[in-house]
C-alpha positions as CSV (number, residue, x, y, z in Angstrom):
1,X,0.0,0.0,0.0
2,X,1.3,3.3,-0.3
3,X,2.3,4.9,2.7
4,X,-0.2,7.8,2.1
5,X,-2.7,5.6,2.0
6,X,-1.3,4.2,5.2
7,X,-0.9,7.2,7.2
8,X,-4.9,8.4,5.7
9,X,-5.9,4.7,6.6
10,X,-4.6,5.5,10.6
11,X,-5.8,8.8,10.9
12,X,-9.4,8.8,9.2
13,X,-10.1,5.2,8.5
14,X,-10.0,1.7,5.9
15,X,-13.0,3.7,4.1
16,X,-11.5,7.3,3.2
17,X,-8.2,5.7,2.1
18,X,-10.3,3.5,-0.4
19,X,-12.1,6.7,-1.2
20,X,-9.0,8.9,-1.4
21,X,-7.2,5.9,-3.5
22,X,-10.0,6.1,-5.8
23,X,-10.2,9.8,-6.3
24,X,-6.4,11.2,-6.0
25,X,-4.5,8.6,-8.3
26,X,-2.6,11.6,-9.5
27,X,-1.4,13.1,-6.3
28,X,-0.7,10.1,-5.0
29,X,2.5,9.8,-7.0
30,X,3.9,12.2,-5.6
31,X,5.0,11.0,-1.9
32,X,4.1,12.7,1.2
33,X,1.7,15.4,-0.4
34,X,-1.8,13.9,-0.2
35,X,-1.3,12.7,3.2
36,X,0.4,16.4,4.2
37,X,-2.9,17.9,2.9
38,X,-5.2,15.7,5.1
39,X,-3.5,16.1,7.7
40,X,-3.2,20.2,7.7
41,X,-7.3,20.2,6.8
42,X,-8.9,17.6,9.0
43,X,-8.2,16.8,12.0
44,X,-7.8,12.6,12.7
45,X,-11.4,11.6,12.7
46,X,-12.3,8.3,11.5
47,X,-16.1,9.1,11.1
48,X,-15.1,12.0,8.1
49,X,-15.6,9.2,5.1
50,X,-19.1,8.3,6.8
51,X,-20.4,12.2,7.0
52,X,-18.7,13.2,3.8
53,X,-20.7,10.2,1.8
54,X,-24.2,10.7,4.7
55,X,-24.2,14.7,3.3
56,X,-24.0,13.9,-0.4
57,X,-19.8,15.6,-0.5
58,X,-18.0,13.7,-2.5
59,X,-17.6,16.2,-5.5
60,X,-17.4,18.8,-3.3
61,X,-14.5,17.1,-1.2
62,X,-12.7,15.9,-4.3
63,X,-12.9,19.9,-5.5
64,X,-11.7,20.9,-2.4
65,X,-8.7,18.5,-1.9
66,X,-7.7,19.4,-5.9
67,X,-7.9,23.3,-5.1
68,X,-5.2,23.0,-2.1
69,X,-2.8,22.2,-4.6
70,X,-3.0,24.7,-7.1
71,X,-4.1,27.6,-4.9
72,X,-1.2,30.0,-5.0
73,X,-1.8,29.8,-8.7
74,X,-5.0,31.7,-8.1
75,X,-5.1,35.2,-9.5
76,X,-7.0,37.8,-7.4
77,X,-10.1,39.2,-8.5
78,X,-9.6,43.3,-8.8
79,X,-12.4,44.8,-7.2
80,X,-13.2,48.6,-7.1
81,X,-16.4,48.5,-5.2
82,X,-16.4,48.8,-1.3
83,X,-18.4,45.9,0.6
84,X,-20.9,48.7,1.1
85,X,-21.4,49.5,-2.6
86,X,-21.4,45.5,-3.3
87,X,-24.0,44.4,-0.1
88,X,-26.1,47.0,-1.6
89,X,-26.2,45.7,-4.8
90,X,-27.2,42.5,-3.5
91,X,-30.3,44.1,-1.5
92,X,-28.1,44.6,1.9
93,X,-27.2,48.1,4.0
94,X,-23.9,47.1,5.6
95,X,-23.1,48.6,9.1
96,X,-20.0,48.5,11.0
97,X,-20.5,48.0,14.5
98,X,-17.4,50.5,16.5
99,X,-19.4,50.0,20.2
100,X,-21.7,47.9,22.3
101,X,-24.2,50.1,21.8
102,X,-24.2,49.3,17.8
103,X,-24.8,46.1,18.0
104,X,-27.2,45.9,20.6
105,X,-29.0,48.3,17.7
106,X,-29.5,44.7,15.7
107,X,-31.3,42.8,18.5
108,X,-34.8,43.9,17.5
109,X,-34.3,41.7,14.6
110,X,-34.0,38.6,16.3
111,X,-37.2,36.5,17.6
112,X,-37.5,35.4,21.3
113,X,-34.9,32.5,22.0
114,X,-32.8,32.8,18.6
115,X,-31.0,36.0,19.7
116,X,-27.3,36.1,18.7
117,X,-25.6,35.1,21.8
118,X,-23.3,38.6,20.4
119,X,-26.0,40.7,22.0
120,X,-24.5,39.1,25.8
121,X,-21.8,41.7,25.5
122,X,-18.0,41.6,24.9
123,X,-17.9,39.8,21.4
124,X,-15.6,43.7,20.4
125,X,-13.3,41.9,22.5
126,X,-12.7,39.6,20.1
127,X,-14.0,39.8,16.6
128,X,-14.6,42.5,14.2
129,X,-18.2,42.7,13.9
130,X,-20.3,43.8,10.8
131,X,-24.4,43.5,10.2
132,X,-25.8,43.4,7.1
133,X,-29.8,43.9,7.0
134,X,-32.1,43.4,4.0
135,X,-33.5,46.7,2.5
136,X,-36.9,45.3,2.6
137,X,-36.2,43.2,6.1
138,X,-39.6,44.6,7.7
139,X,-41.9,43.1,5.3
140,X,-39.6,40.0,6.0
141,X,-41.9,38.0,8.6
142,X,-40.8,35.1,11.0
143,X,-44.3,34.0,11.4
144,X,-43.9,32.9,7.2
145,X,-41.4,30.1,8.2
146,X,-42.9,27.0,9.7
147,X,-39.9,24.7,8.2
148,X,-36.5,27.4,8.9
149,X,-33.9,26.5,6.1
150,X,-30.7,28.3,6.9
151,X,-30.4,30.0,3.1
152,X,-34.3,30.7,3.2
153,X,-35.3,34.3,2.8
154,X,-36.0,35.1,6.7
155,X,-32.8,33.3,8.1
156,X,-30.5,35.8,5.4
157,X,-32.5,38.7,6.1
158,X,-30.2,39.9,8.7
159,X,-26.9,38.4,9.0
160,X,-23.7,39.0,11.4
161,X,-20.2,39.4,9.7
162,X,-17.7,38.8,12.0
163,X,-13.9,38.5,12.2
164,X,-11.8,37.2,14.9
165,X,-8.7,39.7,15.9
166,X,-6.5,36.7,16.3
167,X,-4.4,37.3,12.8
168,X,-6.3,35.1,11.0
169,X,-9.3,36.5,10.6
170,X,-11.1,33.7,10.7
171,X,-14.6,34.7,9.2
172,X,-17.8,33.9,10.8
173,X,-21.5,34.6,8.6
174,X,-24.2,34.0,11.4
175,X,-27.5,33.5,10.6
176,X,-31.2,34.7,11.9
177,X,-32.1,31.6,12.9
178,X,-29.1,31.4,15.4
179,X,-29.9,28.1,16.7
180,X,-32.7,27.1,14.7
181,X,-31.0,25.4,11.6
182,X,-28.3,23.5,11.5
183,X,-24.5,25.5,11.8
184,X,-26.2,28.7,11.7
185,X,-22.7,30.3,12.6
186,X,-21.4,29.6,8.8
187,X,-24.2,30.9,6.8
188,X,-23.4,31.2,3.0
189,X,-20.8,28.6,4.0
190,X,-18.6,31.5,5.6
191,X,-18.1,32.8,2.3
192,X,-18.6,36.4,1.6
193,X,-18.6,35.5,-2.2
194,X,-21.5,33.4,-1.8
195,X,-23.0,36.8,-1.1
196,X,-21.7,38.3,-4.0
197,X,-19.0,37.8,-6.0
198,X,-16.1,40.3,-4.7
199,X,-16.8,40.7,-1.5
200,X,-13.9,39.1,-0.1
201,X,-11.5,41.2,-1.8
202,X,-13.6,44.4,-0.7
203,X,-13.0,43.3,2.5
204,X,-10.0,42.7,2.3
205,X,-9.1,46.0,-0.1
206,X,-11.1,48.3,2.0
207,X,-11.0,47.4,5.9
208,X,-7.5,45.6,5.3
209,X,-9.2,42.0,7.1
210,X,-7.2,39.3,5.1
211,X,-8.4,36.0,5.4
212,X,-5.9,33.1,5.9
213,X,-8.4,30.5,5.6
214,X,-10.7,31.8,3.6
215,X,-10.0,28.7,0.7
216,X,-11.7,26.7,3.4
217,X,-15.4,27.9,2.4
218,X,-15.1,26.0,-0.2
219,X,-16.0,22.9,1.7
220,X,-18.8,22.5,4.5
221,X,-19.7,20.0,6.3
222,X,-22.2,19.8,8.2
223,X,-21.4,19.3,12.4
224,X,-17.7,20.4,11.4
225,X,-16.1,23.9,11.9
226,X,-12.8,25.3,10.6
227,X,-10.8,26.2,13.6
228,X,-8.1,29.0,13.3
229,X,-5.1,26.2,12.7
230,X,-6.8,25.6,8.8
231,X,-8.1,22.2,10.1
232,X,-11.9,20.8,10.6
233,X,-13.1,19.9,13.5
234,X,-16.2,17.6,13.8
235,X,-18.9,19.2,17.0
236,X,-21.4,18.1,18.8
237,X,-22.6,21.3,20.5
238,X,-21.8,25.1,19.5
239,X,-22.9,27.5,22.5
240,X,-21.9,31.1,22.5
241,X,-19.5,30.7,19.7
242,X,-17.8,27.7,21.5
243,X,-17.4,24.6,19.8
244,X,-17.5,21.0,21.5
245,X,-15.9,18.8,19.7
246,X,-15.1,15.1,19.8
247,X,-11.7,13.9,21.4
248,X,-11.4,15.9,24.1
249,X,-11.6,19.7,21.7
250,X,-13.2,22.6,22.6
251,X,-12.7,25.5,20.0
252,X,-13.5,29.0,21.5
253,X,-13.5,31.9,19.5
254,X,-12.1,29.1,16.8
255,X,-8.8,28.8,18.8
256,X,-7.9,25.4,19.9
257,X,-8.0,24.1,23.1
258,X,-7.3,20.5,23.9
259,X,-7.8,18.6,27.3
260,X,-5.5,15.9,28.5
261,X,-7.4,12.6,28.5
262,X,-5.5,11.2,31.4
263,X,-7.6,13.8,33.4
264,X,-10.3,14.8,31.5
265,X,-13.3,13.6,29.5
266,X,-15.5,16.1,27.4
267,X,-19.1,15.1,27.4
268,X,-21.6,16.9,25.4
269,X,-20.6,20.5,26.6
270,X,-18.9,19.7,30.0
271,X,-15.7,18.3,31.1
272,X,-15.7,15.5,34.0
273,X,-11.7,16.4,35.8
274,X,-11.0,12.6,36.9
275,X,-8.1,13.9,39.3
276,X,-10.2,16.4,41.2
277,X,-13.4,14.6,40.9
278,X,-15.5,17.3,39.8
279,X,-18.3,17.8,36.8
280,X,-17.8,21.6,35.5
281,X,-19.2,24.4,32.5
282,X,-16.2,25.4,30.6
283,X,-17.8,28.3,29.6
284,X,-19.3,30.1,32.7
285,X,-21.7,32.3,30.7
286,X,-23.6,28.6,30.6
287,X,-26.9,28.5,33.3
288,X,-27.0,24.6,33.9
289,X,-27.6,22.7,36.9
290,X,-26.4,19.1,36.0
291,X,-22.8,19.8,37.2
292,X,-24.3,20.6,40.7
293,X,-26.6,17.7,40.7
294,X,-23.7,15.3,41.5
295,X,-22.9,16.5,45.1
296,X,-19.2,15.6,46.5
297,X,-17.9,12.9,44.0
298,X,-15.6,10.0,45.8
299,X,-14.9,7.9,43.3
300,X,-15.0,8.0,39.2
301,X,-14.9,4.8,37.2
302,X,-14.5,4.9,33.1
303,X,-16.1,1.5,31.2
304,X,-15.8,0.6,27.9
305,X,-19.2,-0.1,26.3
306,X,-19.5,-1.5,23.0
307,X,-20.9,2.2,22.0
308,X,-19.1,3.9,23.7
309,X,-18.0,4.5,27.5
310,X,-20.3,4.5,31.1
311,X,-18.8,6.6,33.5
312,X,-19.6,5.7,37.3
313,X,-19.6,8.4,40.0
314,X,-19.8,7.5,43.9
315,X,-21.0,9.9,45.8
316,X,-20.2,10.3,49.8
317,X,-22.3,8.4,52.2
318,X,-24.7,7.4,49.2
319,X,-25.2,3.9,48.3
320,X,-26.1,4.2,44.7
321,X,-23.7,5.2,41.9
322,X,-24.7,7.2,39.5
323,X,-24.3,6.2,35.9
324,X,-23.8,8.2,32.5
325,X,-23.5,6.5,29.2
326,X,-21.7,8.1,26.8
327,X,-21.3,8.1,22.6
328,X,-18.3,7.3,20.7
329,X,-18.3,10.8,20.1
330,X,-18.6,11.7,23.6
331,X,-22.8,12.9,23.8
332,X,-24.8,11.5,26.7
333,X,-27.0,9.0,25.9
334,X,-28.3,7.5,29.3
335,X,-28.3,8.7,33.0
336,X,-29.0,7.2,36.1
337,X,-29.3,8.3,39.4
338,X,-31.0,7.3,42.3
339,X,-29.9,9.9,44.8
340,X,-31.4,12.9,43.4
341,X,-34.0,14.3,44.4
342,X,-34.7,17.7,43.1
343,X,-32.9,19.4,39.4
344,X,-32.5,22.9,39.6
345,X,-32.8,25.3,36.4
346,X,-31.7,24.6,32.9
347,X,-31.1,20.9,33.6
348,X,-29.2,19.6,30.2
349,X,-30.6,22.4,28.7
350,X,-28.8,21.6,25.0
351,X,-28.6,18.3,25.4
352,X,-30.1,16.9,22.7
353,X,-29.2,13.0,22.2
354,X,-30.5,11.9,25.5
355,X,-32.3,8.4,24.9
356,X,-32.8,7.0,28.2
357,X,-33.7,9.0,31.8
358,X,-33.5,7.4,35.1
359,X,-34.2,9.1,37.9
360,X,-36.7,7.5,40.4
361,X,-36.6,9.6,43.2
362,X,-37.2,12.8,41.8
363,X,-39.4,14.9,43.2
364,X,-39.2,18.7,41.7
365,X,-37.4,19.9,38.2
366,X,-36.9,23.6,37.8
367,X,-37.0,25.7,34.4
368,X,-35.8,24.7,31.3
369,X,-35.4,20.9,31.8
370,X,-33.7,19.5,28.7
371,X,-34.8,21.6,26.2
372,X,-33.6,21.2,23.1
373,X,-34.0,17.4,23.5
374,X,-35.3,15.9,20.4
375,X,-34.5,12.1,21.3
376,X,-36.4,11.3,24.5
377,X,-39.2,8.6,23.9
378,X,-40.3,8.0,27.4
379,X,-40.3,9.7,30.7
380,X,-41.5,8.0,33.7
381,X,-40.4,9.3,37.2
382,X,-43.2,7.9,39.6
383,X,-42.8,10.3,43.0
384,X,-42.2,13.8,40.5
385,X,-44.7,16.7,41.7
386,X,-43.6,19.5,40.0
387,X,-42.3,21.0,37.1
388,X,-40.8,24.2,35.9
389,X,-41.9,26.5,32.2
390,X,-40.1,24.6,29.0
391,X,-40.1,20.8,30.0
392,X,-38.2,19.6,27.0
393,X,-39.5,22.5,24.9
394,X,-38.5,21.2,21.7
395,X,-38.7,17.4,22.2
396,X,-41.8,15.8,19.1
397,X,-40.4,12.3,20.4
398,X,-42.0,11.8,23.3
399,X,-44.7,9.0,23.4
400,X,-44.7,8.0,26.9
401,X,-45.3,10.5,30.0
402,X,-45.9,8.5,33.1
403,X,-46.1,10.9,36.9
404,X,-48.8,9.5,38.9
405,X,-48.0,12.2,41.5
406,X,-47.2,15.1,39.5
407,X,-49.2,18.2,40.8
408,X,-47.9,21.3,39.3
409,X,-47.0,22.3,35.6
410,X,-45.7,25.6,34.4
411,X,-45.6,27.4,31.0
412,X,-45.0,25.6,27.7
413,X,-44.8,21.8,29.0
414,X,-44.0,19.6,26.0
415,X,-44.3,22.6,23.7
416,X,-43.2,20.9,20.2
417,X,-44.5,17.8,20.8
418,X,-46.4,16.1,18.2
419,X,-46.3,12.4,19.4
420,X,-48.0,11.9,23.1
421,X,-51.3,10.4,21.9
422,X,-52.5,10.1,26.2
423,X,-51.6,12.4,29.2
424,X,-53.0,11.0,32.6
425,X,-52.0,13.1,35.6
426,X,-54.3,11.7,38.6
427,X,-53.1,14.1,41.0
428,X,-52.6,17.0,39.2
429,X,-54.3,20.6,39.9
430,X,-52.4,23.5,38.1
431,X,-51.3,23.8,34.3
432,X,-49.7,27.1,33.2
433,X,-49.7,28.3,29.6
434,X,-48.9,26.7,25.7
435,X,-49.8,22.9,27.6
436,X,-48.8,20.8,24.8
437,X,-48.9,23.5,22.1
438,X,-48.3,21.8,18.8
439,X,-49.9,18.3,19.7
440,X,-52.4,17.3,16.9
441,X,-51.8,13.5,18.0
442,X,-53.3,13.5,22.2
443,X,-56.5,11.5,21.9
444,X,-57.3,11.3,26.2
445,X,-56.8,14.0,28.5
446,X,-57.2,12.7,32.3
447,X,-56.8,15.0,34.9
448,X,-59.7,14.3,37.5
449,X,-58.4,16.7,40.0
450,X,-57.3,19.7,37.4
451,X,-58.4,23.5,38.9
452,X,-56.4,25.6,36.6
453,X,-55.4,25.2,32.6
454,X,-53.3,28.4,31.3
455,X,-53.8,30.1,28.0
456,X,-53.4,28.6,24.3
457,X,-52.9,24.6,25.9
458,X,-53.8,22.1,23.5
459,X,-54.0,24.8,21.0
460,X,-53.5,23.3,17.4
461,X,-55.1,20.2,18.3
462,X,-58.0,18.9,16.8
463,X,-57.7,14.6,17.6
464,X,-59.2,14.9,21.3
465,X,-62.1,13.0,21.6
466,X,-61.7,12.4,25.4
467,X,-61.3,15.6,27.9
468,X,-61.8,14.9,31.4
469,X,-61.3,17.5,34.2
470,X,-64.4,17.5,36.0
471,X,-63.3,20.0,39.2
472,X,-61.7,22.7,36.1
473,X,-62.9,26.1,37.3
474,X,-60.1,28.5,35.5
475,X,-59.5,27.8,31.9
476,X,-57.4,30.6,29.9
477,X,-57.8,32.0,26.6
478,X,-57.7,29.8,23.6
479,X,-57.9,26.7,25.4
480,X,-58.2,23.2,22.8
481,X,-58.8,26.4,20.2
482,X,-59.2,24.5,16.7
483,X,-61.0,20.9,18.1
484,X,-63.0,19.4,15.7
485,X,-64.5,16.9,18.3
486,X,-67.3,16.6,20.0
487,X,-66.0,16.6,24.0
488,X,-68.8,14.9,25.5
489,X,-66.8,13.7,28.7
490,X,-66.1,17.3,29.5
491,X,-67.7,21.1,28.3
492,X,-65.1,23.8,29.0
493,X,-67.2,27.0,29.8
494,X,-65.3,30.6,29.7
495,X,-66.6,33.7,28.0
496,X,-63.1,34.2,26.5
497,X,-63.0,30.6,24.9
498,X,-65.3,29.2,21.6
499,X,-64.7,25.7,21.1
């Protein structure tokens, strides 16, 4: 074999030196180079043949590896026009942002929960920061866009431009959407051409902001981000321009930052410190409570599974360990604990490949309990009595909900959902608002000792053929607005409410 294909087969896998054998004949001849360009691109990462063939890339990675050798043959474009003069031309006003002050200007574009998280302060600090706002943006509607797309006409209405002030200039085109769609933070695939052809070398010409790795826009992949060293990094989570990554990475501000695996262990978007014991937020800006749900940690244990890794915590005085079940690219999948008893605000809150929840002794859950969970199926905590606003906001997976003593729900429980086709809740007397929002699938509603339902629950759904809530004395507005059925087990009467 040749030995580029040996050094491509160690680093990324058997399949993308079969792959890179089959595309690069040509620079394979000459020793040393294909491997050299591998290795300065991507970093080691033997699931980059699966997502390159999974996203359809194969032309496009072929293109890109071809262009790295030929690149300082480029010629430059000449370009005249400032990036004003060009963003105008494509329907954009351009504004620099020199203070806090201007870019806080920009948040009134941004929809509830899909604000930049540049509006927290500080990003000056670090980047050079541009906006670029549609001419027409207020006839531009967020209410238009059920299904977000990250190129749709909403999501590139208003876009961030921003630079880092590392050297590179390492560009970053954010989106509207922020979180929304997927890598929002490389919209037009962090190519200012993509806007309009020149706008690069405006950039460039005009506010002197070279970019060293600007070839890289060439190529995107999704879940991947081009860190500041030229390479690609594959992600699992990307919070206030941080990047998670798998093998122990964490980009910030698209610097590299690796953690010593002899001490560490990065799971979804903390790190567990085996020497000191502890589960911490890298990034402190983070509000999450599962770092302080462990107590005083004894002893940690690392398992191989044939998925991944279980990590085992003991806790003092406490009988039961606790167990998380990790990925092979480091996401929780599983947790277990039978020692807690009450999960304070923002619990997993971006946690989103969750499959499996055990907690039996739980009693109380605060706000914003895993909420951008999307793989949950069934959650079934038997001594639970309350719950906080968001319960896994954004989660359509869920088909089981089992909490025989559950007594108090707040705003927005099980928001997204579109799969829970029965809710029983014996014991419970107090719904807050948006109950089970976007749910066109619930068929039963039991809650016999139900007092209080908050505005807009059930809202969209029209397959209830079975209410019942006989003691229900305070319904709010729009309340099962849009049923088709005939409720015969229960009548809701308000003079705010038509059924």
């Amino acid at each position: 074999m040749n030995n580029d294909l040996k050094i491509i087969e160690k680093k990324y896998g058997e399949k993308m030196s079969h792959l890179c054998r089959a595309y690069f004949p040509i620079l394979l001849e000459q020793e040393g180079l294909l491997s050299r360009l591998m290795e300065q691109n991507f970093e080691p990462n033997h699931g980059l043949y699966n997502d390159i063939i999974k996203n359809n890339l194969e032309l496009t990675f072929k293109q890109y590896i071809y262009s790295l050798v030929d690149v300082e043959n480029k010629r430059d474009l000449e370009i005249d026009k400032t990036p004003e003069e060009l963003l105008s031309e494509a329907g954009y006003i351009l504004y620099k942002c020199k203070s806090e002050k201007d870019i806080q200007k920009f948040k009134k574009y941004y929809a509830r929960d899909e604000e930049l998280c540049t509006f927290r302060g500080g990003r000056l600090n670090k980047c050079r920061v541009f906006f670029a706002v549609k001419k027409d943006v207020d006839n531009i509607k967020r209410e238009n866009f059920d299904n977000p797309q990250r190129q749709d006409l909403y999501g590139t209405s208003v876009i961030s431009i921003q630079f880092t002030k590392d050297g590179t200039n390492t560009l970053s085109i954010k989106n509207r959407y922020n979180h929304r769609v997927n890598n929002p933070d490389a919209t037009f695939s962090n190519n200012l051409d993509n806007i309009i052809p020149g706008l690069t070398k405006s950039f460039e010409k005009f506010y002197g902001i070279k970019q060293q790795q600007h070839l890289g826009s060439m190529l995107e992949i999704p879940w991947y981000v081009r860190a500041n060293d030229g390479k690609y990094y594959k992600y699992n989570y990307e919070i206030n321009n941080i990047y998670y990554c798998t093998d122990n990475v964490i980009i910030d501000n698209f610097k590299v930052k690796r953690f010593p695996k002899e001490q560490y262990i990065l799971i979804d978007y903390f790190l567990v410190d085996l020497k000191s014991k502890k589960v911490f937020l890298y990034d402190k800006e983070i509000e999450d409570s599962f770092p302080s749900s462990f107590g005083k940690i004894d002893k940690i244990e690392v398992l191989k599974t044939a998925n991944g890794r279980k990590i085992l915590m003991t806790q003092t005085n406490l009988k039961d360990k606790i167990e998380i079940e990790i990925d092979q690219e480091n996401k929780i999948l599983k947790l277990y604990n039978n020692n807690l008893k009450e999960i304070g605000d923002f619990f997993l809150f971006y946690n989103e490949s969750l499959t499996n929840f055990e907690v039996p002794k739980l009693t109380m859950v605060g706000d914003g309990f895993l909420y951008y969970n999307k793989n949950l199926t069934s959650f079934e905590v038997s001594n639970l009595k309350e719950v906080g606003n968001r319960f896994l906001f954004y989660n359509k997976s869920l088909t089981s909900f089992e909490a025989p003593n559950l007594t108090i729900v707040g705003n927005r429980f099980l928001f997204y959902n579109q799969s829970l086709t029965s809710f029983e809740a014996l014991n419970l007397t107090i719904v807050g608002e948006w109950l089970l929002y976007n749910n066109n699938s619930l068929i039963n509603f039991i809650a016999p000792n139900l007092t209080t339902i908050g505005d807009f629950s059930l809202f969209y759904n029209e397959s209830l053929t079975s209410f019942i809530a006989p003691n229900l004395t305070k319904v709010g507005v729009g309340v099962l607005y849009n049923n088709k059925n005939n409720l015969k087990n229960h009548k809701i009467k308000n003079k705010r409410y038509k059924n």
